[in-house]
N, C-alpha and C positions, 0 to 999 in steps of 0.2 A: 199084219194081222188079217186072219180071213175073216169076210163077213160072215161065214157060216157059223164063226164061232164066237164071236160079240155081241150078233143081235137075237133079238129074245122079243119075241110079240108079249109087250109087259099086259096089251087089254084091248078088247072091242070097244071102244066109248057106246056106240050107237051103232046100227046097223050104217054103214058105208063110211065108218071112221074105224079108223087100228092104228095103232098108237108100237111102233117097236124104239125099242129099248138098243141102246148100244155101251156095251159096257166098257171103259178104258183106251174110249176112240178120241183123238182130238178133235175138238169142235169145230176147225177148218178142213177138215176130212169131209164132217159129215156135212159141213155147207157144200162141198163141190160134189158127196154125193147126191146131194138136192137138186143140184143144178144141172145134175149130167140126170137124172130121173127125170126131169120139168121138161127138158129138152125135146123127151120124145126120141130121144135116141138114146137108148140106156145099152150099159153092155152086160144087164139081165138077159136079155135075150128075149124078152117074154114080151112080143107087140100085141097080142090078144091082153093079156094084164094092162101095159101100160094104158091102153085105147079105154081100160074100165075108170081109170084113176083120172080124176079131178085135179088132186094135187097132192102137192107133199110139203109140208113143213117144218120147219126146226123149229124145236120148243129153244124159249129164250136162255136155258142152261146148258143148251148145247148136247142134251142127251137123249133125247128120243128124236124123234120126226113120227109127224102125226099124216096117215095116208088118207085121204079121203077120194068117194066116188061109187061107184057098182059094184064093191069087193067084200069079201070075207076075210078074216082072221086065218082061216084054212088058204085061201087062195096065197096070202099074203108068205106064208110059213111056206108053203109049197115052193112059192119064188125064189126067196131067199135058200132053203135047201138046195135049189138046184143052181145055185148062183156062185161061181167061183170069181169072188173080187179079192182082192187087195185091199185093204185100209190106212 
């Protein structure tokens, strides 16, 4: 599954929180996507992004992960657009 086509920016909680959405992804997917995001070495490609972001978290159902840090809902949509992963 590409990311391009599962995640979905479900909402801005607050300005420097974005909340996206993964539809029909396993929830040990998206743990290892958290983990390779946290890392600082993502293969988004995007080091100006990552260096904005705080962190990233799994919500406890395993279906979103919540972005927090210096970011936009546009910035965020922009990454994932130009991001060819795997899931």
């Amino acid at each position: 599954m590409d990311i391009r086509d599962v995640a979905t920016i479900k909402h801005e909680v607050e300005e420097g929180k974005v909340v996206v959405q993964f539809e029909g992804v396993d929830k040990q997917k998206l743990e290892d996507l958290v983990t390779e995001c946290s890392s600082g070495v993502c293969s988004c490609g995007s080091e100006e992004f990552l260096s904005n972001v705080d962190a990233f978290v799994l919500s406890d159902d395993g279906k979103t992960i919540e972005i927090s840090g210096k970011i936009s809902a546009k910035e965020v949509a922009q990454t994932l657009s130009d991001w060819q992963k795997d899931l």
